[in-house]
Each structure stands twice: as C-alpha cells, then as structure tokens.
C-alpha positions as CSV (number, residue, x, y, z in Angstrom):
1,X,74.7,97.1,78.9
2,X,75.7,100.7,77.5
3,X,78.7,102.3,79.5
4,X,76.8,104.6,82.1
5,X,78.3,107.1,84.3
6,X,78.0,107.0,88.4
7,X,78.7,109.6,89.8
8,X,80.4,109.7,93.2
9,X,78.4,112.0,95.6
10,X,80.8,112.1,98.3
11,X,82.0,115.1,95.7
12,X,79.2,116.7,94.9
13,X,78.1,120.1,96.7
14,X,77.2,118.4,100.1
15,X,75.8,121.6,101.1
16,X,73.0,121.3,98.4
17,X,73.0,117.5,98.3
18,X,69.6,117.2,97.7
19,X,69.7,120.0,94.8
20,X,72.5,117.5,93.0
21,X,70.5,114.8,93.2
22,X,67.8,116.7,91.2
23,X,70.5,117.7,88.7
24,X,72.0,114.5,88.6
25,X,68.9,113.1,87.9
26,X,67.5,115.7,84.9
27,X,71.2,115.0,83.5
28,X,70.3,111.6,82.9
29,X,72.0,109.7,85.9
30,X,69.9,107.0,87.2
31,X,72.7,105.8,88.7
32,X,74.9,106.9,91.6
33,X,77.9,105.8,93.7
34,X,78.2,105.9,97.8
35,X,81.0,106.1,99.5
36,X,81.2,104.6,103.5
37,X,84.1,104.3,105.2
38,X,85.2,103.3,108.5
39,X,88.1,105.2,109.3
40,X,89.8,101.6,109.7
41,X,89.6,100.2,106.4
42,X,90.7,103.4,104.7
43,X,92.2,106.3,107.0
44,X,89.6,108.5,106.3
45,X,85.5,108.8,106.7
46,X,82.9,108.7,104.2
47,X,79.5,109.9,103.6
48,X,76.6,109.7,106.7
49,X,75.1,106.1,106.6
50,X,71.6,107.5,107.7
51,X,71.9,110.0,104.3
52,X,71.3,106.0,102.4
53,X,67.4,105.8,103.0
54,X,66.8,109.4,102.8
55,X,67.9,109.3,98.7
56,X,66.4,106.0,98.2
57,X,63.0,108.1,99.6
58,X,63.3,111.0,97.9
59,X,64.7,109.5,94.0
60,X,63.4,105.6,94.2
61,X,64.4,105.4,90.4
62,X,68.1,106.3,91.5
63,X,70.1,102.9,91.6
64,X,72.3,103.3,94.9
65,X,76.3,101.1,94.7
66,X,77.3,101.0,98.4
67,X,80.8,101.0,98.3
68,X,82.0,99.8,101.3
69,X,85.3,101.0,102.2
70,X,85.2,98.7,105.7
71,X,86.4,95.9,108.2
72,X,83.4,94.4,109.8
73,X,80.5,95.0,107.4
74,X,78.0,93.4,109.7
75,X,78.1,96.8,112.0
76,X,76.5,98.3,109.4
77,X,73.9,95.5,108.0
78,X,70.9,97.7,108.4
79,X,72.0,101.1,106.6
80,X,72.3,98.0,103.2
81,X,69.5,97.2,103.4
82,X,68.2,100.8,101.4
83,X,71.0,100.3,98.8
84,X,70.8,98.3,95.3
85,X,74.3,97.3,95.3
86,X,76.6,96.8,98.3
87,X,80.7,96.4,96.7
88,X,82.9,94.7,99.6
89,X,86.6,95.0,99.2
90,X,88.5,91.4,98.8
91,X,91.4,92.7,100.9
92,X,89.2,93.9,103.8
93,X,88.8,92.4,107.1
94,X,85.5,90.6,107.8
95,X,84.0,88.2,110.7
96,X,82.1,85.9,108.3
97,X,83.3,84.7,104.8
98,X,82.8,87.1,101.7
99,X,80.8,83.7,100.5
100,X,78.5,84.2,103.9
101,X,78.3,87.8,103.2
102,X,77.5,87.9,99.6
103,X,74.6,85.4,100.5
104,X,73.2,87.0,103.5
105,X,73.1,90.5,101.5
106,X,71.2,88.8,98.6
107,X,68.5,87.1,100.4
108,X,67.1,90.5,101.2
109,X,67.6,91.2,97.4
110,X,70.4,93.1,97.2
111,X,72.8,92.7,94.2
112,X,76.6,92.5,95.2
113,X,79.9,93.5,94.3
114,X,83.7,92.9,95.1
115,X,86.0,96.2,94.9
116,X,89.4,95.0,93.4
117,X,92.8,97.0,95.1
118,X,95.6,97.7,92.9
119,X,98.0,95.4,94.5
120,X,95.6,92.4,95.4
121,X,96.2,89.1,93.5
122,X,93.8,87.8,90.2
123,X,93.9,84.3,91.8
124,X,93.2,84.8,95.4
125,X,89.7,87.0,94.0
126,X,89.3,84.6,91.1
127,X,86.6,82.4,92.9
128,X,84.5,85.3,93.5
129,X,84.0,85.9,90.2
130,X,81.0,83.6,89.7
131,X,79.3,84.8,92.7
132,X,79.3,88.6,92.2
133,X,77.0,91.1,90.3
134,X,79.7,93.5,89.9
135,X,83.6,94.2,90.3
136,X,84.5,97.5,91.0
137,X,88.2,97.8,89.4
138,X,90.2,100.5,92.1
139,X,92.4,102.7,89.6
140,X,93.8,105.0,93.2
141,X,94.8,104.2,96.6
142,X,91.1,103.9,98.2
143,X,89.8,106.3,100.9
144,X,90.7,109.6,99.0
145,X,89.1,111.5,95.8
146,X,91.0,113.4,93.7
147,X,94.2,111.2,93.2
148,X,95.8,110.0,90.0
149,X,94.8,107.2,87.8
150,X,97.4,104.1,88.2
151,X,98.2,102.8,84.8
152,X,98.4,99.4,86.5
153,X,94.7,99.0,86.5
154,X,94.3,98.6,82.9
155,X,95.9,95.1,83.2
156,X,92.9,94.5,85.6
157,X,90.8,95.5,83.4
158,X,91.9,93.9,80.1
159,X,91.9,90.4,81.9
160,X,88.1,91.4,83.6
161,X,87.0,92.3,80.4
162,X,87.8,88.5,79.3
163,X,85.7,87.1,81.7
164,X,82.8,89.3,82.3
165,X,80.4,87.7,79.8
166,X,81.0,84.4,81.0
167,X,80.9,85.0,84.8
168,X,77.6,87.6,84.1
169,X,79.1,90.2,85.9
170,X,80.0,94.0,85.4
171,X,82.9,96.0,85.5
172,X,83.5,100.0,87.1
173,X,86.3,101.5,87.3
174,X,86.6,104.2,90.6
175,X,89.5,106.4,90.4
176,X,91.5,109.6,88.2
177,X,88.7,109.3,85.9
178,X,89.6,112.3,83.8
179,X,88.7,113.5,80.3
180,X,91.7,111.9,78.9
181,X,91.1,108.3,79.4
182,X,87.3,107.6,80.4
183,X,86.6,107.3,76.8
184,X,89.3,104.9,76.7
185,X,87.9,103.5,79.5
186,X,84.1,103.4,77.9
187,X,86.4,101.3,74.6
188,X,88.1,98.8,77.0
189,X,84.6,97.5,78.0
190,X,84.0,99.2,81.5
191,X,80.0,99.4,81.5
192,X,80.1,101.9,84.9
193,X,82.6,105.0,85.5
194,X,82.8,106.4,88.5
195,X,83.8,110.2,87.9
196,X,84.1,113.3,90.8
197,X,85.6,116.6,89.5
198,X,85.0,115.0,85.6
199,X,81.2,116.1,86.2
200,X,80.9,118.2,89.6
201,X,83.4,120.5,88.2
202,X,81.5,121.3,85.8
203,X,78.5,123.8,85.1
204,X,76.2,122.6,83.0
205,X,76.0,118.6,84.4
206,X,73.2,117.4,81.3
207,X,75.3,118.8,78.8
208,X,78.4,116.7,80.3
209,X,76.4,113.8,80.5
210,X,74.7,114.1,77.1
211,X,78.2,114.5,75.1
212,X,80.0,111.9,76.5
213,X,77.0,109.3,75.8
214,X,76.6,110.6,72.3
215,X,80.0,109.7,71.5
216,X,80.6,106.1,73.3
217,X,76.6,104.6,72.9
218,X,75.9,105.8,69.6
C-alpha cells in the first residue's frame, strides 16, 4: 500500500464541515480519520457520533477510521456500524474481550484496529496482532490535538514495521505530525499519517496533498 494521508476532521473548520469534506476530497483524500471520545477514556470529548452516517451519505467513496477514544464501546455499537474501520485502544476499559469485540464488529463487515498508547507493553498487545486490520501507533498523550510528537514512538514503530507483512496489518501513526518528520515517517514504513494543523493550516489543501505524495510514492 502507498503511504496515504488521513486527515483528522475533529480539526478541520467544523463550522464548514461539509465544505472540507469537499476539499478534502478534490485534494485527493479518500481517506479520513474520526475522533469519539467519552470524556472517560480521555478527559475530553470528541466529534458528534450522529455526524458518522451523515459523511458516509454524503462522500460514500470516503473510507471512515473510527478512533475510539472509549471505555465501554458497546454504548456506542450502532453509530459503528456507518464506519469502515473502528481502532479500540488496548489499554481501554471494555465489558467483553477485545477478541469478542473485534469479532462482533467484523461480522457486520467492519475492518478493525487496535490504537497503541505510548506507555503500553509490546507483549501484553502482541496477540492482537494477528487479529487486527490496523494498529494505530499513538505518537501524543490521546484525547488532545496539537501536542508534540514523543520520540518514544519510533521504537513502536521500527518493531511494527517488522511484523506488519507477516501479520497483514497496517500501521498509522496519530500525533505531532509536522513537516519535519512525516516524511520520515512515510520512510520508516507507516502506510497512514494522521496530520491536523500539517494540512488544515494550510490554504491551498490539493497542493499540500499533491507535494507530499509526489515526493514519498513516486
């Protein structure tokens, strides 16, 4: 798979959400990242549930990641069901097993993922590894955009990187993505970057979008 970037759309201009999608997509994003949060998991709230099946409606072709920042994923079953990907955090607090979970979620076809903290443990997560669609590698402290990238995570990485062939799994990195390391990022084998103020702060999203693929697909 060539590196793609997903953008995170709790950053985007929420007041013209539905005009970002449109530049998102005529930038060449087919792919976009969802933030919900719980308030318990993370001390701080995400992006409105209901807003889920209103995207998938409106840009079917846009590939939704629900990144569940949550204890107790089963409150929120229903709002999945309109996603593509739903990423569960190994270190959150669930009724049922992760292994229950991950099944339940792809009998109705989901794909899933497992969202890797920066202090949780390679051999408690380990087993997972064969079950997932994706690992979501947390590079900040999770709950709030805008914070630096922790140079930990590159250990994560380089060991993920190792595996990811043989467990059939991608990796995305979600945190301080900034112009001076997602093309080191893009090197070390991440196939999905999860960026913020990298693209939303800028002006001209397709030409953003265009450069950066230019120089790590081509």
């Amino acid at each position: 798979m060539q590196c793609k970037i997903t953008p995170s759309v709790m950053t985007c201009d929420l007041l013209n959400f539905e005009k970002e999608l449109y530049d998102l997509q005529e930038a060449g994003i087919d792919w976009i990242h969802f933030d919900l949060m719980d308030g318990k998991y993370v001390k701080n709230l995400g992006l409105a549930p209901q807003m889920v099946s209103k995207i998938k409606e409106k840009f079917p072709k846009i590939i939704i990641d629900l990144h569940c920042m949550v204890n107790d994923i089963e409150n929120i079953q229903d709002i999945l069901k309109d996603g593509d990907y739903v990423t569960i955090h190994f270190s959150s607090k669930q009724k049922s097993s992760l292994e229950e979970i991950y099944n339940n979620l792809k009998v109705n076809g989901l794909k899933v993922g497992l969202a890797i903290d920066l202090d949780d443990k390679f051999d408690d997560y380990e087993k997972y590894l064969e079950i997932v669609d994706l690992v979501t590698v947390m590079s900040i402290r999770p709950g709030f955009a805008g914070s630096s990238f922790e140079q930990k995570a590159w250990t994560t990485i380089e060991r993920l990187a190792n595996l990811k062939i043989e467990k059939n799994f991608l990796i995305q990195i979600d945190g301080g993505v900034r112009e001076n390391n997602i093309y080191k990022l893009a090197e070390n084998q991440v196939d999905l970057i999860v960026v913020g103020s990298w693209l939303f702060g800028e002006q001209d999203y397709k030409n953003r979008v265009s450069n950066f693929y230019m120089k790590v697909n081509y």
